[in-house]
C-alpha positions as a Markdown table, in Angstrom:
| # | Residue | x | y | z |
|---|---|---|---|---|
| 1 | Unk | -41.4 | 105.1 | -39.8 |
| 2 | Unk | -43.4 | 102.1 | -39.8 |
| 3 | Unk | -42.2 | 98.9 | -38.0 |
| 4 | Unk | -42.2 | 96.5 | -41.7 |
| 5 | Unk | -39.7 | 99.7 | -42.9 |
| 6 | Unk | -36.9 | 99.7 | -40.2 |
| 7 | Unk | -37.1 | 95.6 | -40.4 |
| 8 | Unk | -36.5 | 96.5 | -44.0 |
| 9 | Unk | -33.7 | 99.1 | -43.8 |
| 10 | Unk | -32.2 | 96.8 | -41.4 |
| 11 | Unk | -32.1 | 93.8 | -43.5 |
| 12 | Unk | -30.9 | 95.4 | -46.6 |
| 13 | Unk | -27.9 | 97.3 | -44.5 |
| 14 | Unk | -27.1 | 93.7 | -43.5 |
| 15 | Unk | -26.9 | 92.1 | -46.8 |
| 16 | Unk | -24.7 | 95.0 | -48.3 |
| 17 | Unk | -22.6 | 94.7 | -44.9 |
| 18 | Unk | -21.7 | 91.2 | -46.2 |
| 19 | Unk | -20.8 | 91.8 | -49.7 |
| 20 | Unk | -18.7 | 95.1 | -47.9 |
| 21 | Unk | -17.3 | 92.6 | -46.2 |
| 22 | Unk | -16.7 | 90.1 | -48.8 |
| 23 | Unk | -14.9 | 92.4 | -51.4 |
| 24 | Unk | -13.5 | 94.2 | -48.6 |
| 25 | Unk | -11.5 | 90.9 | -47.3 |
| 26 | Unk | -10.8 | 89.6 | -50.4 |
| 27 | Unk | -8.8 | 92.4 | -51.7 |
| 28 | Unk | -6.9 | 93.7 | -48.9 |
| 29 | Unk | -4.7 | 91.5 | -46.9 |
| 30 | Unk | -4.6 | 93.1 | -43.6 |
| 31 | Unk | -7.6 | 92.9 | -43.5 |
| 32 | Unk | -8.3 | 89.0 | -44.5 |
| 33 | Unk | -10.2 | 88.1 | -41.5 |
| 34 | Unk | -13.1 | 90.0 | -43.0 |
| 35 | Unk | -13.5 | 87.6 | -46.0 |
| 36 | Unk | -13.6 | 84.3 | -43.4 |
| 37 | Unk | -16.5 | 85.8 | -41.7 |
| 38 | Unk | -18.6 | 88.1 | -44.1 |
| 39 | Unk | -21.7 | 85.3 | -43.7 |
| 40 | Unk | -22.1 | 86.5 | -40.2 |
| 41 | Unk | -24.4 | 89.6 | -41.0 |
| 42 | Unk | -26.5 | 87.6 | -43.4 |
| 43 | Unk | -28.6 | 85.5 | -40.7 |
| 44 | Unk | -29.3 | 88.7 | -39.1 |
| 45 | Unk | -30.4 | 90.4 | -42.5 |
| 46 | Unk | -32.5 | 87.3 | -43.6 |
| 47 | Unk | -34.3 | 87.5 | -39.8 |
| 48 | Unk | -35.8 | 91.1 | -40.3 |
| 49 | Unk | -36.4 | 90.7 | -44.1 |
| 50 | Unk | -38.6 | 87.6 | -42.6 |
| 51 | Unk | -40.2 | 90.2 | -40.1 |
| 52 | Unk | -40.6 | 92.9 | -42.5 |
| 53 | Unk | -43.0 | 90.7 | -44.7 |
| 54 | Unk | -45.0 | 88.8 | -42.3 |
| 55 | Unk | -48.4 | 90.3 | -42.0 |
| 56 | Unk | -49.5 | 92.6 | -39.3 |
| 57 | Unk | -51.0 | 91.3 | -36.4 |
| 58 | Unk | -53.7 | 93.1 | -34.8 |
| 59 | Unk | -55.4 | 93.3 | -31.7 |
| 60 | Unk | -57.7 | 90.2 | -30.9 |
């Protein structure tokens, strides 16, 4: 697998990690802690979605 597709699988497992999280929290109350902090994964996610469309750099 090329690097710009892991940065990609990564990303996207992020963002669905915080709607998991989200829905998760918000429906069960045991487990409300969830729903205060599902925005955590999302910096991450946006990070390697940012790496996985910058262009390649080659050697110079």
């Amino acid at each position: 697998m090329s690097t710009k597709s892991i940065f990609s699988l990564l990303g996207v497992l992020c963002l669905i990690a915080a709607a998991v999280m989200y829905f998760i929290g918000k429906e069960s109350s045991h487990l409300s802690e969830m729903k205060e902090f599902w925005w955590l994964p999302l910096p991450v996610g946006v990070i390697f979605i940012w790496l996985a469309t910058r262009p390649a750099q080659g050697n110079k």
